[in-house]
C-alpha positions, 0 to 999 in steps of 0.5 A, spaced: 583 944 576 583 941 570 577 939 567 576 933 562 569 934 557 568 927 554 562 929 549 559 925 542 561 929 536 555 926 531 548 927 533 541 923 531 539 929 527 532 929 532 536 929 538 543 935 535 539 941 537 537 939 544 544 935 545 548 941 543 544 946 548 545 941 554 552 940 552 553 947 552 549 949 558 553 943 561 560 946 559 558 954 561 557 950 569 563 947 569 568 953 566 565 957 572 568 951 577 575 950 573 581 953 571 581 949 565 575 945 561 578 942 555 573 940 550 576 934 546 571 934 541 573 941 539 580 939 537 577 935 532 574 941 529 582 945 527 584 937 523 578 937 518 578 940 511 572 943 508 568 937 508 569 935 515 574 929 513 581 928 518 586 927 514 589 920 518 595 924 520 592 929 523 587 924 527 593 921 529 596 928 533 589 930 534 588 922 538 596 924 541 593 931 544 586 929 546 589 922 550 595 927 553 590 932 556 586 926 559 592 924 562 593 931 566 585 931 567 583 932 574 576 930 573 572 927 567 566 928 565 563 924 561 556 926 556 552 919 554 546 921 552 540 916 552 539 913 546 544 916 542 549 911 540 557 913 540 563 910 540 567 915 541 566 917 548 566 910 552 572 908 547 575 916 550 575 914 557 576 907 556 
């Protein structure tokens, strides 16, 4: 199975701590019921420089990876935190 973790990559920073524990408590779960738990927001992480900036091209193939990978999902999971604004998530699984 082929699990599909859509997750916020930018936190407020009184919820950062508690959000990167539950994700990751989250994600353990659903490592041990899957083949496969693809996280997108990882891949964002291999495209920055040193400062966290995504070159554009690189946000283009990051973009293409992550929209591949979600059509091959299985099931998606989505984390909306309450009170936590973002754009990503909501605009990731449309």
């Amino acid at each position: 199975m082929f699990i599909y973790l859509a997750e916020p990559i930018d936190f407020k920073r009184e919820y950062a701590w508690s959000a990167e524990f539950s994700q990751t408590y989250l994600a353990m779960q659903l490592e041990t019921s899957s083949d496969v738990l693809y996280r997108p927001a990882h891949a964002w992480q291999y495209g920055s420089d040193l400062n966290g900036v995504v070159p554009v091209k690189e946000a283009e193939a990051v973009f293409e990876l992550n929209r591949a990978a979600l059509d091959l999902a299985d099931i998606v999971v989505a984390i909306l935190p309450p009170g936590q604004a973002s754009l990503g998530v909501p605009t990731e699984i449309g």
